[in-house]
C-alpha positions, 0 to 999 in steps of 0.5 A, a space after each residue: 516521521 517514519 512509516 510506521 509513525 504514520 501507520 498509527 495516525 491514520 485509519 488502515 482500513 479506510 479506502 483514503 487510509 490507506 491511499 495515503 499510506 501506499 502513496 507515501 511508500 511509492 513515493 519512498 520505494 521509487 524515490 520520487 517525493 512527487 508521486 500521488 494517488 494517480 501515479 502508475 508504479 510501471 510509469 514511475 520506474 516500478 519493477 518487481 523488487 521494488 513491488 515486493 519492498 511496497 507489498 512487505 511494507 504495506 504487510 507490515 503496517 495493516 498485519 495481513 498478508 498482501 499478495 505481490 499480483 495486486 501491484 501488478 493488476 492494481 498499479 496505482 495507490 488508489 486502486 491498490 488501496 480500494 483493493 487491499 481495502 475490500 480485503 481488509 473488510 473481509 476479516 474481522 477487526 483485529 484479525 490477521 490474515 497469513 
């Protein structure tokens, strides 16, 4: 199943949504299925390539912009999702943000 298969089962605006979807990109950027919510992108081998491939993939999924700064400050999926999450809440259903 591909991301964007998985992108239409779940709900991307919802905190556990998008923790799902962010772990499973970390999980294929880093190449390491074992990754989970709790994994730091640093501590699994994360460099700023692989920070612009996951913030352009989540991007793609939920159609607004995501700065590259949050993987960085937020190096979790779990955090990063709570933060991309408060992001989403601030636009209007359907809106996009470029």
């Amino acid at each position: 199943m591909t991301v964007q298969d998985q992108t239409l089962a779940r709900d991307l605006r919802s905190v556990a949504g998008l923790t799902e979807l962010i772990t499973v990109l970390y999980q294929e950027a880093l190449g390491n299925e074992g990754l989970d919510e709790h994994a730091d992108f640093f501590e699994s081998g994360g460099d700023s390539l692989t920070a612009f491939q996951i913030t352009g993939r989540i991007q793609e999924a939920v159609d607004t912009e995501i700065a590259i700064a949050l993987v960085f400050t937020y190096p979790t999926p779990a955090e990063l999702a709570e933060v991309v999450a408060e992001e989403l809440a601030d636009l209007p259903a359907g809106a996009t943000h470029e």
